[in-house]
C-alpha positions as CSV (number, residue, x, y, z in Angstrom):
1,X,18.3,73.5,1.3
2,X,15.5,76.2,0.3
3,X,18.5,78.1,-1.3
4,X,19.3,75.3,-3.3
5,X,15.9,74.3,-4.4
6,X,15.7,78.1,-5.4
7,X,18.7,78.1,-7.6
8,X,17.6,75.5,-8.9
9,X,13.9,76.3,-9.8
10,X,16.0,79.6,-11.3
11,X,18.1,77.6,-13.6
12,X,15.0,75.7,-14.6
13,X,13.5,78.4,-15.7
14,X,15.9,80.1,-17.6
15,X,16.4,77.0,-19.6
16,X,12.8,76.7,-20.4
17,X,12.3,80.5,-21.5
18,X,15.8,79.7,-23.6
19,X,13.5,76.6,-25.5
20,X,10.7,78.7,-26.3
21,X,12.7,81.7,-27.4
22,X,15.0,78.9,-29.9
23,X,12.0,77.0,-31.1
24,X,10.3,81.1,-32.3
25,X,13.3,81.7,-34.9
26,X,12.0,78.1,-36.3
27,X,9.0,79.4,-37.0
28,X,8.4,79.4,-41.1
29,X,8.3,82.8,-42.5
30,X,6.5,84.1,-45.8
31,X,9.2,85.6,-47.6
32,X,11.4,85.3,-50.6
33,X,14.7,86.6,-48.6
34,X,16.7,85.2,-46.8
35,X,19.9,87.1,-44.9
36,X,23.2,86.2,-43.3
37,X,23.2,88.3,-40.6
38,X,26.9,88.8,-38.2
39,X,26.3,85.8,-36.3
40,X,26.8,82.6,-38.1
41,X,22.9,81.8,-38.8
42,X,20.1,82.2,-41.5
43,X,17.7,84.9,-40.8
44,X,14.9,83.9,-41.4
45,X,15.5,79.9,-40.8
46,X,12.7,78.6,-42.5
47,X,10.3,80.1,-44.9
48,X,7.3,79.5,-46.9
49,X,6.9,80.0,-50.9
50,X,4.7,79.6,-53.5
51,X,6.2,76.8,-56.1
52,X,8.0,78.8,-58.7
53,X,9.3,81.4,-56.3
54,X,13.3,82.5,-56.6
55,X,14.6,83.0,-53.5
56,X,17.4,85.3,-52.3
57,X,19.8,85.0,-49.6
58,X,22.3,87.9,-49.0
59,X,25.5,87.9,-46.6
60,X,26.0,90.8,-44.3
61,X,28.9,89.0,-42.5
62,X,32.3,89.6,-42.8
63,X,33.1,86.1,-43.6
64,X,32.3,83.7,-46.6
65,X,29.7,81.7,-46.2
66,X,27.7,79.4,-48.5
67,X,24.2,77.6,-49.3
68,X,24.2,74.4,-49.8
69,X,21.4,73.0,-51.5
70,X,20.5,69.8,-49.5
71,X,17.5,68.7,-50.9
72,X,18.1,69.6,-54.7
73,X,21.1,68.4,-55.5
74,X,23.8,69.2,-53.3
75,X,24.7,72.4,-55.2
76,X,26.4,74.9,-53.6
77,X,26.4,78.9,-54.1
78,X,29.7,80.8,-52.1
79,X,28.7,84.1,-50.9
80,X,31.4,86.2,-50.1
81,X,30.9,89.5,-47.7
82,X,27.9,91.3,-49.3
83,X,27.1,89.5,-52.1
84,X,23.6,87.5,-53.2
85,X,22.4,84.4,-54.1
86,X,19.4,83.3,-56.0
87,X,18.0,79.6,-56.4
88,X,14.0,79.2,-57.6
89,X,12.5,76.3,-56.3
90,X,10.2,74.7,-59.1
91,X,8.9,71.6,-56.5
92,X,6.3,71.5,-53.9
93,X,8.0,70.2,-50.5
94,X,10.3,70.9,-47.8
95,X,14.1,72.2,-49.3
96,X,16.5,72.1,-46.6
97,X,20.2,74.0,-46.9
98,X,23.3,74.4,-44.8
99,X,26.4,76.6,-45.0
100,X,29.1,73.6,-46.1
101,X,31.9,75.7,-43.7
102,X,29.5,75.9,-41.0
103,X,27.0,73.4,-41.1
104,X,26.4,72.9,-37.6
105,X,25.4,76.4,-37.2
106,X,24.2,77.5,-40.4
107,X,21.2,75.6,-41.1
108,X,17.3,76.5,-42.7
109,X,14.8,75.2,-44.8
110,X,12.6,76.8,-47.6
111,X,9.0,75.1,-47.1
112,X,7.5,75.6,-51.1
113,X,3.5,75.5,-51.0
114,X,1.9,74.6,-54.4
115,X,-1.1,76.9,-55.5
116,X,-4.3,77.7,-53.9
117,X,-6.7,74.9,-54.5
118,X,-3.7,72.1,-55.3
């Protein structure tokens, strides 16, 4: 019984270091760059800009992926193996994307501030 309660204080655990260490990458970053690193995910997955700011994602997979603009249309720029994209976001708010192939996976958000004092 103690063995069990163990195991299962153990599993606990791991699960609830697992939570904290998914709910970091969530965590908006101040950066104009986004990459597509070998793993089927945004890198950051959400950031912060100023309104007016062009931001860049860039796919260092070896498989086509694409951003899908969510919240601004529904347009869609296909990144093939190290290429770029570029999309500046003109309005204040929160822009979310997806990768159309992998949607499930491949998901972030671009949170755009307006200027100091606004």
């Amino acid at each position: 019984m103690i063995r069990l309660l163990r195991a299962s204080a153990a599993v606990l655990l791991a699960v609830g270091l697992a939570a904290c260490s998914a709910g970091a990458s969530a965590s908006p970053v101040a950066t104009n760059q986004v990459d597509l690193p070998k793993s089927y995910k945004f890198e950051p997955e959400v950031i912060t800009v100023p309104v007016g700011t062009t931001v860049t994602w860039t796919n260092h997979d070896d498989f086509t992926h694409n951003v899908r603009l969510l919240d601004d249309g529904g347009d869609t720029m296909q990144l093939a193996p190290g290429e770029s994209v570029q999309f500046t976001f003109d309005t204040v708010g929160t822009h979310n994307y997806d990768c159309s192939f992998h949607p499930q996976d491949m998901k972030g958000s671009v949170i755009v501030t307006g200027p100091e004092g606004s």
